[in-house]
Each structure stands twice: as structure tokens, then as C-alpha cells.
N, C-alpha and C positions, 0 to 999 in steps of 0.2 A: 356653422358654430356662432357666427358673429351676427347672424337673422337671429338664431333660433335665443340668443340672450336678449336682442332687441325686444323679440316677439312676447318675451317674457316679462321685462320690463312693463311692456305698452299692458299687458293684462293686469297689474298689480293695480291695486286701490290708492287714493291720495296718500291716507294717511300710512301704504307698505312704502309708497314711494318716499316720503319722509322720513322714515327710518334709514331708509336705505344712502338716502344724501346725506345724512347725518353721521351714518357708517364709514363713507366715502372720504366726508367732512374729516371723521378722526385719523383715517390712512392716510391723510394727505400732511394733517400734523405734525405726524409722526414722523414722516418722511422730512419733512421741513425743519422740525428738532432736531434731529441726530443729523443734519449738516453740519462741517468740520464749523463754519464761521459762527453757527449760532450757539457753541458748546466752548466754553473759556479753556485756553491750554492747561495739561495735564487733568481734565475731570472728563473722569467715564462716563458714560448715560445710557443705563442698557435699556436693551428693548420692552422690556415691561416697564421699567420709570418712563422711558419714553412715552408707552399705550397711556401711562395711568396718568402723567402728567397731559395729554392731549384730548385725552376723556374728559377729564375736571377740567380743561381751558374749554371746552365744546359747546358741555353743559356751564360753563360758567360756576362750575363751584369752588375751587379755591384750597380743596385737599390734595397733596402733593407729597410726595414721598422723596423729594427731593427738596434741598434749599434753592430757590428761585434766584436771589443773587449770586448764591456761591456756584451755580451753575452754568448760567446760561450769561453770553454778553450781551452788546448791546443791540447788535441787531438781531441777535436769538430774543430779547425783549418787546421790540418790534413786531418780529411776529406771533407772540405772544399774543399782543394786544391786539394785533390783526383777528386772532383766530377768537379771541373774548366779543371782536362786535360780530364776528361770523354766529358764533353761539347765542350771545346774548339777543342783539335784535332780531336776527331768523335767519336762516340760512335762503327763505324763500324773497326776502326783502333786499336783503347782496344782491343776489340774482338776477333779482327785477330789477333793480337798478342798473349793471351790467347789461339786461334784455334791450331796455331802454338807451343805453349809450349806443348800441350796438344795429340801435333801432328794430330788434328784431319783434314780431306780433306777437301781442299775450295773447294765445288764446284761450279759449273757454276751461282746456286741462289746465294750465296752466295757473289759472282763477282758482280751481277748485284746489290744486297744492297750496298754493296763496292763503286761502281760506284755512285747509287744513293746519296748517304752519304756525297761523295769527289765532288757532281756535273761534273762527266768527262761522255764523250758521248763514249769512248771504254770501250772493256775490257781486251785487251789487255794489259798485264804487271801489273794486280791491286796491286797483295801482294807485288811486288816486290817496287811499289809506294809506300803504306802501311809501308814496314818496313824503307823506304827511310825518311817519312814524321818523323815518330817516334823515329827514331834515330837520325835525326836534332834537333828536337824540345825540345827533353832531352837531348841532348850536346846543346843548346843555354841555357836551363832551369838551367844548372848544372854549366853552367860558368857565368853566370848571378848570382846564388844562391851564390857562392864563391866568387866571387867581391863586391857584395851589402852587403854580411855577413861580409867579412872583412873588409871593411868603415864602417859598423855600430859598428864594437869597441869602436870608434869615440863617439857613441851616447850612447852607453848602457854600464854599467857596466858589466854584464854577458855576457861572449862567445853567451852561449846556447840563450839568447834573441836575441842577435844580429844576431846570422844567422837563428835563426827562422824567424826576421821581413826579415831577405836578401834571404830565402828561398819563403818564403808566398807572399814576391812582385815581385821577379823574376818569380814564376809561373803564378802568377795574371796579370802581366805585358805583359808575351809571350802568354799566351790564352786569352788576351783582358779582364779579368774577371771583372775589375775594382775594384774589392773588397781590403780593407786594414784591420789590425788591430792595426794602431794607434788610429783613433778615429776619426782621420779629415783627411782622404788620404793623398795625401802630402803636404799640407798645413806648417807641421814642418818643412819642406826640401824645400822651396821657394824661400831660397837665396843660395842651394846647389845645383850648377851647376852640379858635378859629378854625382852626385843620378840622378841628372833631367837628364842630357846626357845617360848614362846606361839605366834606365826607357826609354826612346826614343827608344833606340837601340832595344832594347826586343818590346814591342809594334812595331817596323817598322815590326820587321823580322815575328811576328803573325799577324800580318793585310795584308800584302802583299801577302800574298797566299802561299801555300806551291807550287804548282807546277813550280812557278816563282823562289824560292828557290833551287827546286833540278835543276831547268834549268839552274842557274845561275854560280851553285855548277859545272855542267858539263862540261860549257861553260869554266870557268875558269880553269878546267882540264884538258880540251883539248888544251886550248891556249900553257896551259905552255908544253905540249908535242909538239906544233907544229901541229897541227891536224885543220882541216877547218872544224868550224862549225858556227851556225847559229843560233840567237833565236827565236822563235815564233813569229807570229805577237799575239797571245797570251800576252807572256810576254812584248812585245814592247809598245802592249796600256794598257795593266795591271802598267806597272814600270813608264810611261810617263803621266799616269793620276794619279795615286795614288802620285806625286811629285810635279806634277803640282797643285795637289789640295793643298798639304802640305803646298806650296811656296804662291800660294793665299793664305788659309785661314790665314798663317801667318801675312802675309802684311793688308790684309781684319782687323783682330782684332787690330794688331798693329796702325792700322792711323784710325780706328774710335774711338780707345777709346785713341788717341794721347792728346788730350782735354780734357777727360773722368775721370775713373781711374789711368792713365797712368800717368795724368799731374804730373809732377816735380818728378819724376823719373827719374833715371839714364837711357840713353839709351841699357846698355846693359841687365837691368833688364827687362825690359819693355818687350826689346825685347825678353828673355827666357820667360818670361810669355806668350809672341803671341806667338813662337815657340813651347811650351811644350801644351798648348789647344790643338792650328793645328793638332799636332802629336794626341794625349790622344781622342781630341772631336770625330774622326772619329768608333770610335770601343773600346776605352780603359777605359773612362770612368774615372780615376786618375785625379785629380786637385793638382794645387798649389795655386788658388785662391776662391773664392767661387764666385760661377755663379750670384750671386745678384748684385755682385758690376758691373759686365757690362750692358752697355746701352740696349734698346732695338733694333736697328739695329744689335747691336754685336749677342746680341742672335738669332734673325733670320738668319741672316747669320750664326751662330754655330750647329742651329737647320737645316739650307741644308746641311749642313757637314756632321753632325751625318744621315741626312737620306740617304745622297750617303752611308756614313759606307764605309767597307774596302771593298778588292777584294773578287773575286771569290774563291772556294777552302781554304779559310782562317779559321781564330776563328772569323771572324767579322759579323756583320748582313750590315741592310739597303739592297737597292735597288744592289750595289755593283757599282766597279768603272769602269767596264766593260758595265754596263746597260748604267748609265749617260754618257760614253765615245760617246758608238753609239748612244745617244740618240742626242748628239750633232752634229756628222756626217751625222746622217741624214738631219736634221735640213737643216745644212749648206748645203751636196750636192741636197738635196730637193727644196731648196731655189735657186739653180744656176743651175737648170733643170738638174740636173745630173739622169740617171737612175740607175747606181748603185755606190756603193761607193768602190773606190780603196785607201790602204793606204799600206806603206812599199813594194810597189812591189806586193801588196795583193788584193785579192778581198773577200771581206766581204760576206757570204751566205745570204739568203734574209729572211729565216726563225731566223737565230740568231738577224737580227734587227726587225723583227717583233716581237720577243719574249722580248727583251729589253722594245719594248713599252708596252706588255703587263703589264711586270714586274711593268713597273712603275705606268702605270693608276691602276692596281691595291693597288701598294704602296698607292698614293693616295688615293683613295676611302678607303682605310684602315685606315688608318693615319686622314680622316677627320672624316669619322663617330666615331672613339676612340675619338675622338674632341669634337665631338657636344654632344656623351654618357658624357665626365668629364664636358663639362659646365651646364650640367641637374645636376648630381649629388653632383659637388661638388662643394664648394666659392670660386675659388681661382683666379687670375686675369688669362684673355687670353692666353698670354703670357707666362708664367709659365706652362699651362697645352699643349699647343701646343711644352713646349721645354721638358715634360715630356716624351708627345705622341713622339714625334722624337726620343728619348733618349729610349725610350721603344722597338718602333721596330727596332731601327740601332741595337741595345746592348751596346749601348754606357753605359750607368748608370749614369749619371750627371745628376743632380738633381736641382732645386731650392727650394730644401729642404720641397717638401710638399708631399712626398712618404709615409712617415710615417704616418700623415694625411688623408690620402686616406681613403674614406669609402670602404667598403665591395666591393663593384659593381667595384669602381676606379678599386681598387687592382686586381680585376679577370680581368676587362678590359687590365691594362697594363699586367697582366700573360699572357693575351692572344698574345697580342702584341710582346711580350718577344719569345714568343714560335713560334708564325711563324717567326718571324726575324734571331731565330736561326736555323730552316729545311729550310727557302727559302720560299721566295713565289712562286719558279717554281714547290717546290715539293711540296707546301701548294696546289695549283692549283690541280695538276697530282692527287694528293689523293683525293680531292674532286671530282672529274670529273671522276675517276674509269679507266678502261681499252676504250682507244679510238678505235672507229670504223668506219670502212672504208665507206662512201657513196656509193650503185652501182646504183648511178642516180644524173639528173643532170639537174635545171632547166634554162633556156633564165636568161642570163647574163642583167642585167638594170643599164645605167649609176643615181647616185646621186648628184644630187647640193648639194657641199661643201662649206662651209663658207663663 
């Protein structure tokens, strides 16, 4: 029995075997929540808040059907956070790290999980990426937890709370987790710009992608030595859309809800509140206001946000900013008879924008049928379940408050939702589809009339 599950294992492809750690990843959550010490006296935690809360800490998104303070203590906090940098950084980069303490050899499969994990197409240089990613991410994590702890003096009486909440949101912040244990995310901190600028800065540096981080890291290394180099066309439309979106969506919330909620406001309130969504709506999930008071325009436009989500190789889900980038490009050189598309000096491969469109019509298709399953199941207005369904699969976690509410089916739906947002719809695809196989044959090419 215990070969023949071996045996089965060893047959699966990288990207089933990630699923499958990922699977593992949220039994083991689950298992570690509903322990007596991590659940506060007198609160229940049944086994699907448990599932749903350990899904959304995996994926890193931040929807919860539960109050995070009113339920769990301190060291059920702890591993909270434990389980947000399992999810957010990779579950293959933990690993390797552990491999590495343990001394044990990567080898060549093990690269190729690695690879599948990080979404990169070599394999060249994994661990040495690996240990690059992790060492960044807990020096942002670690000076983030130090600065937020010590402005929370400010608010808390006790040290020890005070860098717990500056601990617990600098982690949540830089793995996009969105989860808080105040009680209302940042809603208490809406008129504290510092907290709200720090919070930004962590969410940028987790959304944007780690391999755009260590490029950046390099770039600036070399400059100051004097050394000629060069970024990516990678990182060039990764930093130039992920900014661009920012700078939209800011302006986007800012002058529709100018009339709105916004009315007789200070402009520069107004304006941290467009700025701090922008940032948070794409992957982070943290509020300073609650998602009711804006209009419906604002939330469709919030809900395209959240479903572009962040970059590639990040903590974020959605389609990423890389799909919607080309999906643009094409669009446009499509439209002006171009046949292929040149940018930065670059030429674009033809299979990377094929696969963008795939990503996306699949997004789609994904995101409507979660649609039509919550308008059978559950009361709630359009609108609401459409910015749930978005917020489900980018990993954003922003809510209009009817998560909790969710029947049985809701909940497994957005789990679901949650869980490919977080492996990717490329490697959602690759796992269902199995090992691909070559054609050796080939029928008469027919043209089709198109639209």
C-alpha cells in the first residue's frame, strides 16, 4: 500500500506535486488551528471555519469567516503567521531551506518543483534564487515588524502587544495575507498616515514579485560599482504595469467616489484613502474603509484590480500584471496589423502571449461560473458576490462583509477559488492536463470566419 502510494507520487508531474504539497500544507493547518492552546476559552472553531480559515492563511488571502482576534490567541497567532510565509513565499523555498539546514541534496526533481513553485521557465541557479528570495523577504519582514512595533507604543500600553500587532502586520502586509487581529483591519489607523505609508511599502515589495526585487537589488549594486547592466524586459513591463495600475486605480477611486463618500473631505484624506485601496485592493486585502460605503462603479473598477492581482513570482494571485500587460499589447499591435509585438528593444515569444490569453479566458470562465454557483446558493445582491468571486481568486480578502454568511457550498466555492489563485491557473491547467504529448501527425490546415 505504502509503495504503491509512493509509486504514485513519484509518477505525478511538478506542477500535480504542488498541488498536492499545497493540499497537505492546508491539512496540516487545520490540524494546528483547532488545537485547544491556539483557540481562546469558550470559542468554538468548527471544522469548515477551520478548512476555510487555513485555505485563505495558505493562499494568503485574508477572507475569513471568522473574527481573527476574537478567536484565536496568541500563539494560535503565531502560527498564523507561520502558515502566511508558508503560503506566501512558497511552500518550495520553506523547504529548501529546511533541505539545506538538514544538508540534504537538491536534486534535479527537486529543481524542477523549485521552478514550478517560483513559476520561472530555467533551472539554472534555483537555490541560489531560493535563498536570495528568503533572505529579502525576512529582512523587509524584520524591519517592518521593528518600525510598526515601535509606533504601536503610541497605541498600546504593553511593549509585548505592541510589537505583536507590528509583528503580525508587517508579516500579513509583506505576504499579501491580508489578515489582522484588530478586529476591523485598519480601519483604527485611517487617519495614520505613517502606519498607512509603512503598510504600502511592505504590500509593494510582496506584490511586485521577488525576481523583480533581486533584479533591482543587483542593478543598484552594480551601478554603485560602476558596472553596465541592464533590466529585464521581464522586470521593465512587471515595475511599468504594476504602477501604472497603482497610479490608475488611485485616480479611478479618487474622482468617482469625488461626489460619493469622498464628498467634504479633506483632499489629502480622500486622497490616502484612493492611494491605500490602489495599493491593498490588488493582492493585500487591508482596508481603512469598508468596501460598502463605495459606489458601484468604484467596486467594479476594485473588482478588475483585484482580478489583475499582483505580479508574477510574487505572494499575490489573479491573472497577474504580466498576463493583463500582454493581453493589452496584443490587443493594440493586433489592431494596427502588427504581427508581432516589439517592446524595450524586445521581441515578445509567441507562445508567452498565447498563454496570457489562455490564462485569462480561463480566469474568466472561472470567476463567472463561482458567479452564477453564489447567485443559486446564496441572497446576496450581484454586486457583492461578483467583488467576493474577484477578491477570492486574486487573494485579495476584501470583503463586503458576507463571507461569514456564506453557506456551506459559498464557502467550498470561494476555497476553491482561493486555492487556484494561489498555485496559478498555469499550473492549475499543467496538473489537470497531465504530462503533454507530442502529435506525429498532422491534418489540412482550414481557414475560419471570425467575428
Amino acid at each position: 500500500m505504502l509503495r504503491s502510494l509512493k509509486n504514485s507520487v513519484r509518477r505525478m508531474s511538478p506542477a500535480q506535486m504542488i498541488i498536492l504539497y499545497y493540499l497537505v500544507a492546508v491539512l496540516i493547518s487545520v490540524l494546528l488551528l483547532r488545537l485547544p492552546f491556539c483557540i481562546k476559552e469558550g470559542v468554538e472553531l468548527s471544522f469548515m471555519d477551520a478548512l476555510f480559515t487555513s485555505v485563505s492563511a495558505v493562499s494568503v488571502t485574508g477572507l475569513s469567516t471568522v473574527n481573527i482576534s476574537e478567536t484565536f490567541t496568541v500563539p494560535g497567532n503565531f502560527v498564523l503567521m507561520f502558515v502566511f510565509q508558508f503560503g506566501g513565499i512558497g511552500i518550495m523555498t520553506l523547504g529548501t531551506f529546511f533541505w539545506l539546514i538538514l544538508r540534504k541534496k537538491i536534486g534535479l526533481r527537486e529543481r524542477r518543483l523549485i521552478m514550478t513553485d517560483q513559476n520561472q521557465t530555467g533551472l539554472s541557479g534555483m537555490v541560489k534564487h531560493l535563498k536570495s528570495i528568503l533572505v529579502l523577504i525576512l529582512l523587509i519582514e524584520l524591519i517592518g515588524a521593528i518600525i510598526l512595533g515601535t509606533y504601536f507604543l503610541n497605541y498600546y500600553p504593553d511593549w509585548k502587544e505592541a510589537y505583536l500587532h507590528g509583528l503580525f502586520l508587517a508579516i500579513s502586509s509583506t505576504t499579501n495575507a491580508g489578515f489582522d487581529i484588530t478586529g476591523a483591519s485598519l480601519l483604527p489607523f485611517s487617519h495614520d498616515y505613517f502606519i498607512q505609508s509603512v503598510t504600502m511599502v511592505l504590500i509593494i515589495a510582496g506584490a511586485i514579485g521577488f525576481p523583480v526585487l533581486i533584479e533591482l537589488k543587483e542593478f543598484i549594486k552594480n551601478r554603485r560599482k560602476d558596472r553596465r547592466t541592464r533590466l529585464s524586459l521581464f522586470t521593465k513591463i512587471t515595475t511599468v504595469t504594476f504602477m501604472g495600475l497603482l497610479v490608475f486605480g488611485t485616480m479611478a477611486i479618487f474622482f468617482l467616489e469625488m461626489n460619493g463618500h469622498f464628498r467634504g473631505m479633506e483632499w489629502h484624506e480622500a486622497f490616502f484613502y484612493s492611494l491605500f485601496q490602489s495599493v491593498s485592493t490588488r493582492s493585500a486585502g487591508l482596508a481603512t474603509m469598508d468596501m460598502n460605503d463605495f459606489s458601484i462603479p468604484t467596486l467594479l473598477v476594485v473588482s478588475g484590480l483585484i482580478f489583475i492581482g499582483a505580479s508574477p513570482s510574487s505572494v499575490g494571485g489573479g491573472i497577474r500584471t504580466t498576463t493583463f500587460a500582454l493581453n493589452l499589447l496584443f490587443l493594440y499591435h493586433y489592431g494596427r496589423g502588427n504581427r508581432s509585438i516589439k517592446l524595450f528593444r524586445r521581441e515578445l515569444m509567441e507562445e508567452d502571449i498565447i498563454k496570457s490569453m489562455v490564462v485569462t479566458i480561463m480566469a474568466l470562465i472561472l470567476c463567472f461560473v463561482a458567479t452564477m454557483v453564489l447567485t443559486i446558493t446564496e441572497k446576496f445582491t450581484l454586486i457583492s458576490i461578483i467583488f467576493e468571486v474577484a477578491s477570492a481568486f486574486g487573494t485579495s480578502g476584501l470583503s463586503m462583509g458576507i463571507t461569514s454568511e456564506l453557506s456551506n457550498i459559498g464557502k467550498m466555492v470561494v476555497m476553491i477559488l482561493m486555492f487556484i489563485g494561489r498555485v496559478g491557473i498555469v499550473s492549475f491547467l499543467v496538473s489537470m492536463a497531465g504530462k503533454s504529448k507530442s502529435s506525429n501527425y498532422h491534418y489540412p490546415k482550414e481557414k475560419v470566419i471570425i467575428g
